[in-house]
C-alpha positions in Angstrom: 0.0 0.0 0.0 2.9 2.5 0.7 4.3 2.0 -2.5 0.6 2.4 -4.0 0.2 5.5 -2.1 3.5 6.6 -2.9 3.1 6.4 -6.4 -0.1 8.4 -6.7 2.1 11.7 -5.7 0.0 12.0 -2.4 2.0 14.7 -0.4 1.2 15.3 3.6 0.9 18.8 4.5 4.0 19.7 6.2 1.7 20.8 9.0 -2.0 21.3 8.6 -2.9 24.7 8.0 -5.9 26.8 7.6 -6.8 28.0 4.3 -10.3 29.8 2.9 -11.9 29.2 -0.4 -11.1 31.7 -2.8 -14.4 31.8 -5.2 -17.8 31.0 -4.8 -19.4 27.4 -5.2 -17.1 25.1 -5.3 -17.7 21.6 -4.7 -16.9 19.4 -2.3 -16.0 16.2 -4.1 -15.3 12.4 -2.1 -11.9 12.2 -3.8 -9.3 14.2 -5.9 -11.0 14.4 -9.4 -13.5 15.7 -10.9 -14.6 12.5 -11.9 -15.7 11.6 -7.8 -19.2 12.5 -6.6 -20.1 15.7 -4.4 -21.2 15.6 -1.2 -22.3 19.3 -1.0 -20.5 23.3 -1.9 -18.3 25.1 -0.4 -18.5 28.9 -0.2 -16.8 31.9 -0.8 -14.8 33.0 2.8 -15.1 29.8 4.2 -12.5 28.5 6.6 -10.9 25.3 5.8 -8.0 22.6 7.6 -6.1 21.2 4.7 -4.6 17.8 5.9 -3.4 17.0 2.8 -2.4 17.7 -0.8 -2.8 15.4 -4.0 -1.6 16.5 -7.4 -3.5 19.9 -7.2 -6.3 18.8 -4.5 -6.3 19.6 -1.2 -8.0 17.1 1.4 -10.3 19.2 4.4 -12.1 16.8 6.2 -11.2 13.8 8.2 -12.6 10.6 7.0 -16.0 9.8 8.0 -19.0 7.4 7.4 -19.5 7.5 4.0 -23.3 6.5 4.5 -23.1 3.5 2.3 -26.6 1.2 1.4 -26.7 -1.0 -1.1 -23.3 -0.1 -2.7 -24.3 3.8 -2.9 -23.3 6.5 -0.4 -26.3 8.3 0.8 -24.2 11.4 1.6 -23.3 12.2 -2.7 -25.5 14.3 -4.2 -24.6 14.6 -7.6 -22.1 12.3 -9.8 -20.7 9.0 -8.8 -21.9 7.6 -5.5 -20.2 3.9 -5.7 -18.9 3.6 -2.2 -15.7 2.1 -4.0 -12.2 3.1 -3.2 -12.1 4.8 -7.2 -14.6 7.3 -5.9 -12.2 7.9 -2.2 -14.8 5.4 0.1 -12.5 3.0 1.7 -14.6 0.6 4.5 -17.7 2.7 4.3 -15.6 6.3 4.8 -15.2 9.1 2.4 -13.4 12.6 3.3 -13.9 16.0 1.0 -11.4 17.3 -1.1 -11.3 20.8 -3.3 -9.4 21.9 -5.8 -6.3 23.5 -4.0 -5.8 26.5 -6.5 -9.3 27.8 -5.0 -7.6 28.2 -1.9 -5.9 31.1 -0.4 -4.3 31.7 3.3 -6.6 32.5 5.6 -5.6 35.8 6.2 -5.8 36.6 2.4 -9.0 37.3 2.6 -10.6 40.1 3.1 -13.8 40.9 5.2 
């Protein structure tokens, strides 16, 4: 699995830090692609922990039930809801990723 991992180009944050979503409606997708189902928006301003970066995504969630039934995650509600580990649900858990270039540092944004 390391070597798995390893080859995918997943990166740990150096340290998790706290970034806020640069543009309005973005969504936030079960894995890094655009090809994974979303599971809700995010908005404009809105404060996020990165944990993670992958090949331009950025990981803000912890992993949590995925909702699973029947092979489906209740929880997607648009696009690919498999609860299979090409759509990021590993034993019934999903987290939420964004695109990382529509995040800025916190403090970037202005109120």
């Amino acid at each position: 699995m390391a070597m798995l991992v390893a080859a995918a180009g997943i990166a740990p944050a150096a340290a998790q830090s706290r970034m806020s979503v640069s543009n309005e409606d973005n969504l936030r997708r079960t894995c890094p692609s655009l090809e994974c189902g979303a599971i809700g928006r995010f908005y404009a301003g809105e404060s996020i922990v990165v944990y993670e970066t992958v090949e331009g995504w950025s990981r803000v969630s912890e992993y949590y039930t995925a909702g699973c039934f029947d092979g489906r995650s209740l929880f997607v509600e648009s696009g690919l809801d498999a609860c299979t580990a090409e759509n990021g649900i590993n034993d019934g858990e999903l987290a939420e990723w964004i695109r990382t270039d529509f995040l800025v540092k916190a403090a970037d944004i202005a109120g």
